[in-house]
N, C-alpha and C positions, 0 to 999 in steps of 0.2 A: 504494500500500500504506500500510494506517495504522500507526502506531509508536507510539499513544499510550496503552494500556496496555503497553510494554514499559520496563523498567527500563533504565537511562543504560546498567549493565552488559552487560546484553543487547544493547545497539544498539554498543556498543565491540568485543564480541564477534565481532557476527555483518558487524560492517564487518570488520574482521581478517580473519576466513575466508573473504571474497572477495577480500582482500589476499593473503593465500595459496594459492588456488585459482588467482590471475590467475600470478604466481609459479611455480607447479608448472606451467602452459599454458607462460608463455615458456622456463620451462627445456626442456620437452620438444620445443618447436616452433618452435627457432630464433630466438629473438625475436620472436614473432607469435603474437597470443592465438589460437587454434581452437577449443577448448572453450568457453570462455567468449563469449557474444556481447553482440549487442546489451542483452538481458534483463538478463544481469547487470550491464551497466553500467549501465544504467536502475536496476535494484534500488539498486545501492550509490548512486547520485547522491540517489535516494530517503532511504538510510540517515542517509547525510553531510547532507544539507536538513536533517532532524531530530535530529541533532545538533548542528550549527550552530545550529537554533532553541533549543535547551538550553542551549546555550554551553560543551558538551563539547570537550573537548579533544584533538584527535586530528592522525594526521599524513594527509595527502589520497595516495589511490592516484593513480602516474603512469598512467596508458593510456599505450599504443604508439601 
């Protein structure tokens, strides 16, 4: 996925709300992501790549 017409804030944004998506998973399912798979982890490792190339500032989601 390309990131490169999206704004720094945009890409802060929509890493968060896979921070919080994975969050809502582990709460409701014991400690073990079910809703969210492999895709989203690939999404977000995409997000995080691109902002690291920015040199944004964020804190990195743990996986289970």
């Amino acid at each position: 996925m390309k990131f490169g017409g999206s704004s720094d804030q945009s890409l802060l944004t929509l890493y968060e709300n896979v921070r919080q998506q994975l969050a809502a998973d582990l709460k409701n399912s014991n400690g073990r992501y079910r809703l969210l798979g492999e895709h989203a982890k690939q999404y977000a490792q995409e997000l995080r790549d691109e902002m690291v190339r920015r040199g944004l500032r964020f804190e990195p989601i743990e996986w289970p």
